[in-house]
ROPA-380223 format. One record per residue: x, y, z of N, C-alpha, C in turn; residue in one letter. Coordinates in steps of 0.1 Angstrom, whole numbers, plus 5000, padded with zeros to 4 digits. Each point is the difference from the previous one (the first is absolute). Example, Ala and Ser with C-alpha at 12.3 -4.5 7.8 and 13.67 -1.06 7.14 Angstrom:
# ROPA-380223
513249435078499150125000500950125000A 499650114993500950115000499250115008S 
END
This chain:
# ROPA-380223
500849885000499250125000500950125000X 499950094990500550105000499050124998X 500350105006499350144993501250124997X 500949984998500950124997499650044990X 500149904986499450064989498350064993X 499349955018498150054993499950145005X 498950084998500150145007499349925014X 499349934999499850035016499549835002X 499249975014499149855004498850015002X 499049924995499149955008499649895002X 500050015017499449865008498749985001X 500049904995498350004992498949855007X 499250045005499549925010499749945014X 501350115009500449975011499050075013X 500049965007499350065010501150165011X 499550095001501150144999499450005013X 500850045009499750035019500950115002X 499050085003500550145004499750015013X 500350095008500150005017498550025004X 499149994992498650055004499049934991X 500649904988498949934997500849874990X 499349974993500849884986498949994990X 500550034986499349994991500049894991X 499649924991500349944996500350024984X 500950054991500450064984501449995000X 500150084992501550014993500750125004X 501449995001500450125004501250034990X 500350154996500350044987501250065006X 501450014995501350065004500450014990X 500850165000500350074988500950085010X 501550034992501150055003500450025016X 499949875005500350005016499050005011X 498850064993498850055008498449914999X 499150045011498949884994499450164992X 499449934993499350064985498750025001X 499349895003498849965000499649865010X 498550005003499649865001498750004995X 500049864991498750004997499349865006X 498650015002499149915010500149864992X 499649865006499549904992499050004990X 499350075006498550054987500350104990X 500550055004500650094994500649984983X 499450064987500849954989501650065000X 500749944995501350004993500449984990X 500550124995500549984983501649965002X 500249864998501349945000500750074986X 499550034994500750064991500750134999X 499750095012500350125005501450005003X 500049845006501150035011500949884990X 499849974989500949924991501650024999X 500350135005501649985005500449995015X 499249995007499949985014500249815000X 500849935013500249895003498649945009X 499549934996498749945002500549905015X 500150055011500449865012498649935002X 499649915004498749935001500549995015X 499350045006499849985019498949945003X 499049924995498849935001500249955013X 499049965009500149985016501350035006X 500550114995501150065013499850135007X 500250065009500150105007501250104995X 499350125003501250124992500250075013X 500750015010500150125010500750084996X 500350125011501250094992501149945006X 501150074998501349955001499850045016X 501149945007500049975012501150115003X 500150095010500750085007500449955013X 501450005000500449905011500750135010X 499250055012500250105006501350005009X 500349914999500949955015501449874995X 500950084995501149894991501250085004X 500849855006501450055002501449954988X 499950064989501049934987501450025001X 500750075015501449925001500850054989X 499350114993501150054990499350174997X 500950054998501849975004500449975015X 500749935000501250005014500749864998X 500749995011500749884999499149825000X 499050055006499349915003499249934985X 500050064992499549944988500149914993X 500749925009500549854995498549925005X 499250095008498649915005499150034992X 500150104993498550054994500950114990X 499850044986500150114994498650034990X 500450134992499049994992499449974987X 501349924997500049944990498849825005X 500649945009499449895003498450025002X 500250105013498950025011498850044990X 500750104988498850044992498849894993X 501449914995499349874991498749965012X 501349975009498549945012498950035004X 500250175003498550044997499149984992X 500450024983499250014991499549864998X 500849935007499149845001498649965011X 500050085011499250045007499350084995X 499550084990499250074995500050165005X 501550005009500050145002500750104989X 499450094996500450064993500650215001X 500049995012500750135007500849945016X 501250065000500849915010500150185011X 499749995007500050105011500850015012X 501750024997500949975007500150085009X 500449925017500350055010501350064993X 500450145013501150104997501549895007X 500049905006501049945006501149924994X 500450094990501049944990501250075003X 501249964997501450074999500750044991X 500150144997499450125011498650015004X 499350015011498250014997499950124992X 498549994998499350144993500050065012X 500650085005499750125007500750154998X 500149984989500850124992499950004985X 500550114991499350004984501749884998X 501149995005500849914997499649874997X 499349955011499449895002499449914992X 499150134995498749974995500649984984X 500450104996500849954988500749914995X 500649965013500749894993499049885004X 499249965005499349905001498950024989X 499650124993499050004989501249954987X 501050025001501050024988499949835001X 500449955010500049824999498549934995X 499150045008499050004993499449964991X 500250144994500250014982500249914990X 501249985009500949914985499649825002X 499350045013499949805003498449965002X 499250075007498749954998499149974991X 499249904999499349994991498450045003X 499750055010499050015003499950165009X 498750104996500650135008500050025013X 500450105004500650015019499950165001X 499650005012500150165012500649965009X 500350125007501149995011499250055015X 500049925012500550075011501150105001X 500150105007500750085006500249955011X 500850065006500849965015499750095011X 499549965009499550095015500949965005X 501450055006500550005008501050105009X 500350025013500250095006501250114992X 500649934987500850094995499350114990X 498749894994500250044987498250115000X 500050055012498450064999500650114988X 501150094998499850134992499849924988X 500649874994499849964985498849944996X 498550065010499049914997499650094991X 499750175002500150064991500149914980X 501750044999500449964988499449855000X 499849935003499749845001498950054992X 499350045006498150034990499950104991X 501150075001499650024981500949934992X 500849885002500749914995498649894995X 499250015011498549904997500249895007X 500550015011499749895013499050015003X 499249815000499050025005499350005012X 500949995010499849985013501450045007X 500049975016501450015006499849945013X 501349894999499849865011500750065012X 499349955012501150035010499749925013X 501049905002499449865012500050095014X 499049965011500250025010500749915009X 500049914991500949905006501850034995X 500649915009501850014993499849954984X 501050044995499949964982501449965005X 500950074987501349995000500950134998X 501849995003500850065001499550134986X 499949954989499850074986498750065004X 498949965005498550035000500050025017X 500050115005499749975017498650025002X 500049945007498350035010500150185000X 498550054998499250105001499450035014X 500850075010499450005016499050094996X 499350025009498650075004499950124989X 501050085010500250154998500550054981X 500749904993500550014983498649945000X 499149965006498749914992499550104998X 499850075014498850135000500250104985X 501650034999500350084992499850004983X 500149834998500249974986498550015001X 498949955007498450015000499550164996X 500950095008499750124995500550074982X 501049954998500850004989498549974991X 499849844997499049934999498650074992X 499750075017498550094996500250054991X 501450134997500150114996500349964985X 500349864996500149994988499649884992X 498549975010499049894995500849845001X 500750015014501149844992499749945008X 499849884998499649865005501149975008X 499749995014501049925014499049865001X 501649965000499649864998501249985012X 499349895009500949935010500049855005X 500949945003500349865006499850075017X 498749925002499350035013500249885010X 501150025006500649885013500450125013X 499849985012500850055007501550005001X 500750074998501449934998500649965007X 500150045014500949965013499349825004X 498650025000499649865007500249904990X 499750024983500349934991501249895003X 501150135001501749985001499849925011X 499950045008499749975018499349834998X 499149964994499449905005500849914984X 500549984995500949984986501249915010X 500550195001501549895011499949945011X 498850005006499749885014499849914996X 499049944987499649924996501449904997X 501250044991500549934992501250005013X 499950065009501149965011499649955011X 498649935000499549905005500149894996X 500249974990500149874989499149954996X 498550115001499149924996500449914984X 498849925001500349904989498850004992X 498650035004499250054994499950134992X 500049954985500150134988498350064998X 499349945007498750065003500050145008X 500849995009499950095009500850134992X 500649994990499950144999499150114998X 498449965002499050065003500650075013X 500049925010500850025017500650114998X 500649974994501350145003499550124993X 498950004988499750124995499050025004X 499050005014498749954995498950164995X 499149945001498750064988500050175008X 500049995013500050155007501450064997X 501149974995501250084996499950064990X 498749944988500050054986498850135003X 499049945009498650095005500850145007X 500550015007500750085003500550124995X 500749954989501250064987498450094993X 499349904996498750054990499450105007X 499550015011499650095009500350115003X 501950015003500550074997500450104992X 500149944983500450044991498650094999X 499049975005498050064991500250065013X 500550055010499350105010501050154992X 501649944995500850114995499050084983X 499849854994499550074987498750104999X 498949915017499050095001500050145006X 501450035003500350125008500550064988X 500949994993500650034988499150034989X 499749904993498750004987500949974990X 500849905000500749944988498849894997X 500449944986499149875000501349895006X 499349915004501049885000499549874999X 501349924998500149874996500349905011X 499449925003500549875011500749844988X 500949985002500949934991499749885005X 499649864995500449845004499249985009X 498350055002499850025017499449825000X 500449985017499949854995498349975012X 499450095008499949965009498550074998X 499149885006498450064998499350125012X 500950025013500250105009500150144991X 500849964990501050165001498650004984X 499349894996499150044987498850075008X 499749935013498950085004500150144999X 500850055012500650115000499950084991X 500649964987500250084988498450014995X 499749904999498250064997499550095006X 500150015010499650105009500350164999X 501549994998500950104991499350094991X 499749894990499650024984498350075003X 499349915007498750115006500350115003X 500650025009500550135006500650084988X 500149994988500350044983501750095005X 500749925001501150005006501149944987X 500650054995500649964983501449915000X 499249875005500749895008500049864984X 501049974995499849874993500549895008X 499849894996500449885006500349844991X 501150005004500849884990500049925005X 499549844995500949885006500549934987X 501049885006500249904991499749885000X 499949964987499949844995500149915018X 501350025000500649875011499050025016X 499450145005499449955008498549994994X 499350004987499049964999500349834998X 500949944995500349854993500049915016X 501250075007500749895008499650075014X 499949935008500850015014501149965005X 499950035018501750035006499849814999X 500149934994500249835000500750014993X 499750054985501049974990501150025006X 500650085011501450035001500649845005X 499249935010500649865001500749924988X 498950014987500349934990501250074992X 500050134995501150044991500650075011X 500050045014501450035005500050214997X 501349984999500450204996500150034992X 499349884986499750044987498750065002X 499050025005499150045002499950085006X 501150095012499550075012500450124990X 499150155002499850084998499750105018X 499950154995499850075005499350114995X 498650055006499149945013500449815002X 499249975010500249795000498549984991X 500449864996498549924993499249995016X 498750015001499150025015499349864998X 498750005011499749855003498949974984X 499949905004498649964988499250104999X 499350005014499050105004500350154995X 500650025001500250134997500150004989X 500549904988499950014987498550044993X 499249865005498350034996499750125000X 500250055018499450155000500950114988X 501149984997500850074994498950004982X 499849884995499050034989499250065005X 498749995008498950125003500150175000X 501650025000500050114995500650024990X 500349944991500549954985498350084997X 499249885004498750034989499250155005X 500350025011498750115003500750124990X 501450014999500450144993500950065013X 500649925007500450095014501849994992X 500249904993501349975001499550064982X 501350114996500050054986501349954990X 500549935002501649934987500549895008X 500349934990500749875004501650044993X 500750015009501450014993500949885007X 501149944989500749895005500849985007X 500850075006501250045006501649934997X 499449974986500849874994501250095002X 501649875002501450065011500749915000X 500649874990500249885002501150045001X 500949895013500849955002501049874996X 501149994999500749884994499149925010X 500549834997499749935008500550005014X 501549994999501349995010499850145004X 499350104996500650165009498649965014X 499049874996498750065011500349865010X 501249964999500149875008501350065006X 500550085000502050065001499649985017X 499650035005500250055020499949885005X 499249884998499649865003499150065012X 499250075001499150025008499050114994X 498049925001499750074990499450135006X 500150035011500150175006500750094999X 501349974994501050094995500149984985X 499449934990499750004989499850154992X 499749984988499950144993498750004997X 499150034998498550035000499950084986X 498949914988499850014990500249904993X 498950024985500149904989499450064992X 500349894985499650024986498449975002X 499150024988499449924996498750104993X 500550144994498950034994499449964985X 500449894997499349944992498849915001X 500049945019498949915002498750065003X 500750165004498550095004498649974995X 499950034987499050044997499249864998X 500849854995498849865002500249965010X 500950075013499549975012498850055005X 500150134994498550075005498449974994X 500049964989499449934993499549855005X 501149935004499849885006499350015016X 500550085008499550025015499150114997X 500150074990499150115003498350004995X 500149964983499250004991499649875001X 500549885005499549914994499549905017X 501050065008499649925015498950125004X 500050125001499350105008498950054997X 500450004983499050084995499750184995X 501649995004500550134998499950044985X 499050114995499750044982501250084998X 499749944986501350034988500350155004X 498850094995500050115001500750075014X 499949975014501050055012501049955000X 500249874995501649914995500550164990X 499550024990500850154990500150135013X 499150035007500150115006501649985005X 499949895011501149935009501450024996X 499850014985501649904995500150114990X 499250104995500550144992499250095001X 499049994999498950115002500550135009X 499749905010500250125013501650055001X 500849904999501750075001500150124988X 499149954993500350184985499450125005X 498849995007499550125006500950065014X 500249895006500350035012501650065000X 500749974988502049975000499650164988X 499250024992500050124991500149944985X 499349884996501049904990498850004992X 498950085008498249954990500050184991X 499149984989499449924994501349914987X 501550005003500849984986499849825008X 499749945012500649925003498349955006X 499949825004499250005008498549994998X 499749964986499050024994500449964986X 498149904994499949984985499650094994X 499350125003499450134995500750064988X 499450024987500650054992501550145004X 501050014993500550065004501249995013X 499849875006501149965012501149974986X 501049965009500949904998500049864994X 499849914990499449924998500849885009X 500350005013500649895005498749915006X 500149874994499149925001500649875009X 499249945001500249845008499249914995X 500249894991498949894996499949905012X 499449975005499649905008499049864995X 500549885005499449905001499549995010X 498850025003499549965018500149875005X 499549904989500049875004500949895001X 501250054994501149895001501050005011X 499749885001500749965013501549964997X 501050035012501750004994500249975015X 501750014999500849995016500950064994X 500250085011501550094995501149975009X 500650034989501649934999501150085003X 500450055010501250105003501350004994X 500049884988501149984995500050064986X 498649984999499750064985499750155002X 500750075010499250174997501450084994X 498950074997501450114987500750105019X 500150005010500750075007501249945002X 501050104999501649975003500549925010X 498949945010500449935012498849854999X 499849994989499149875002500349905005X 498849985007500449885014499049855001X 500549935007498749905002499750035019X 501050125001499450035014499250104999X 499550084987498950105000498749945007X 499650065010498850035012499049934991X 500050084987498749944988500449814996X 501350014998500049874992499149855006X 499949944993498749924998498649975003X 499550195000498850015005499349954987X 498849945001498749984995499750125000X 499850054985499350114989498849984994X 498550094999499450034989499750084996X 500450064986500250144997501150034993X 500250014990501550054991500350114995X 500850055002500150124988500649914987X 499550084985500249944993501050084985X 499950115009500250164988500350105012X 501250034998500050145003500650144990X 498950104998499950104991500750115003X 501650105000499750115005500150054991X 498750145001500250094988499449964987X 499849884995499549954987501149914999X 500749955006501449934994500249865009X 499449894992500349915009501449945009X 500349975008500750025011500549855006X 498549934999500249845007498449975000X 500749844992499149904992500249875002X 498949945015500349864996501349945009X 500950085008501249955005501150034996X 499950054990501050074988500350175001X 500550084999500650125000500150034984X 499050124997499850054988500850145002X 500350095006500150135001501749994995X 500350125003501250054998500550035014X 501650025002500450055013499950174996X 499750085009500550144996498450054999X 498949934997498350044996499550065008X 500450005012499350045009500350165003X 499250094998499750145006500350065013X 501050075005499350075012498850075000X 498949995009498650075005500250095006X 499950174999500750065016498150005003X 499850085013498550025002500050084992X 498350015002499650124988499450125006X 500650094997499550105002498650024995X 499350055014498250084996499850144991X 
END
């Protein structure tokens, strides 16, 4: 399948799911962009579109491309022997994401026009799929948030918990400040919401007790360390009037809360990921500190309740926090409380969410699109070019097969660190992506890698 040489596509047949309904026609792409859609009943003169590439999508699902809010790609810096953008891109576009939304914690970070440059310049030349940037909240870098957002940052990270030597923790007093920065220049604070001292504090008791249960690193983080952080971060932004962002939140305490927030019309978003809707803190028995992340995976219980605010609308993007590690760098300490926290796997997102979400829960197509692009384009500044089949977006599409059932294989993923210790590998799948479109240019077909390296666009936000 090629279209370099037609003026444009049409997917002809397929069922089209937009964040607020699904139609059932054809949908028309012409020079990057959607063009048209026309209904099933609807006539069609195939002869209109006689230089256009005819795809037949008959019983498949079209969403839009998937915006992956929350990705750590490890390049530039030294570390990119785990993840770059040349790999990590393919990987997405095999997952059906089709905008890569990189955290600022690269070497050098984004927290300066230096930064940012040279990590758009890498970019460039290696993605195949398009990307926006975080900016960096950190106690250095409050004057460069300024320059950061007319560079077109779409947000600006800053943990309340410890990060690292290159990335430090954001105490109170740089929060309050970058929050005010923030207001004055419409920017999205976005934060890793842990208490930091008791985090640390119950981390190093844990692993210098010897516990042996990898469950327990619930224990050491627990659910009132993250409630805490969230509480605190929305009593500064409600004093302030920034909007803000709650990053990875894992915990149905801190979703109440946030509902409550959002009544109170308090300009609060709220992220989770894949791994605490899939798994719980068990899985840590089975894969060990290939699995441990930070926030921890929480009990069952708290999973369930964690979909009920999936569906009411309380919880707004699903981002991956995809971050893989070698194998040997997440086993190096021989003890898994001093381990490194993070992993790969934004490729299993979206038929993991399909499989637990759409097909165990009941979760509609249509809030699956809000979840996974919809909402990240309005909320990051990326709507109307991103985030939507609406004539005139971006034509980045996703074919889906809802009904085929797969196991995925951590050996077979296009990421620079593929494992058979990926968290995902040998889950039972139903749901495939089958196509991923950015722009009008197919990308990935089938298992296969159609795109080019270098395809992929930087997105800055858009200006109103």
């Amino acid at each position: 399948m090629n279209s370099k040489n037609r003026k444009g596509t049409v997917f002809k047949g397929g069922k089209i799911v937009f964040p607020e309904f699904t139609v059932h026609g054809n949908l028309i792409v012409n020079d990057g962009k959607i063009e048209a859609i026309t209904l099933e009943n609807d006539f069609i003169n195939f002869e209109v579109y006689e230089d256009y590439e005819i795809v037949d999508v008959s019983g498949k699902f079209l969403l839009p491309g998937l915006i992956d809010t929350h990705v750590h790609m490890w390049d530039p810096s030294p570390f990119n022997y785990r993840e770059d953008w040349d790999c990590g891109s393919q990987c997405a576009a095999s997952g059906g994401i089709t905008t890569i939304v990189d955290m600022p914690l690269s070497v050098p970070p984004v927290v300066d026009e230096k930064g940012f440059e040279f990590k758009k310049k890498i970019a460039e030349l290696n993605s195949y799929v398009d990307f926006a940037f975080w900016g960096g909240l950190t106690p250095g870098c409050l004057d460069q948030m300024k320059k950061l957002d007319e560079l077109g940052c779409v947000a600006y990270k800053g943990f309340m918990s410890f990060a690292n030597p290159d990335y430090p923790q954001v105490t109170d007093g740089y929060l309050a400040e970058g929050m005010k920065i923030g207001a004055e220049i419409d920017g999205l604070i976005g934060v890793h919401a842990e208490n930091a001292e008791i985090a640390d504090f119950g981390s190093r008791r844990m692993a210098e007790s010897g516990e042996k249960d990898e469950a327990r690193h619930d224990d050491a983080r627990p659910w009132w360390v993250e409630l805490e952080a969230i509480q605190r971060a929305c009593l500064f932004s409600q004093a302030i009037g920034n909007r803000l962002y709650i990053c990875h939140m894992t915990i149905a305490e801190g979703a109440e809360y946030l509902k409550k927030k959002k009544e109170e019309r308090l300009p609060v978003f709220v992220e989770t990921c894949p791994q605490y809707l899939l798994f719980d803190k068990t899985v840590l028995r089975e894969k060990g500190a290939y699995a441990k992340c930070n926030p921890p995976m929480r009990s069952r219980e708290n999973v369930e309740k964690l979909w009920e605010y999936v569906m009411d609308g309380t919880i707004d993007t699903i981002g991956s926090d995809h971050g893989p590690y070698r194998d040997d760098e997440k086993v190096k300490e021989g003890s898994f409380f001093k381990e490194l926290c993070g992993f790969g796997g934004f490729d299993a997102m979206l038929s993991g969410l399909l499989t637990e979400g759409v097909h165990k829960r009941g979760l509609k197509l249509e809030r699956l699109a809000q979840l996974t692009s919809g909402n990240a384009a309005k909320i990051m500044g990326l709507f109307p070019k991103k985030g939507t089949l609406l004539p005139g977006a971006d034509a980045d599409i996703v074919v889906i097969d809802l009904e085929e059932e797969w196991t995925f294989d951590g050996t077979a993923s296009y990421s620079k660190t593929k494992s058979d210790k990926n968290i995902y590998h040998g889950m039972k799948m139903k749901g495939r992506v089958k196509q991923t479109w950015v722009r009008g240019t197919l990308i990935y077909q089938d298992g296969e890698i159609k795109g080019e390296k270098g395809f992929g666009c930087y997105v800055p936000k858009q200006k109103a």
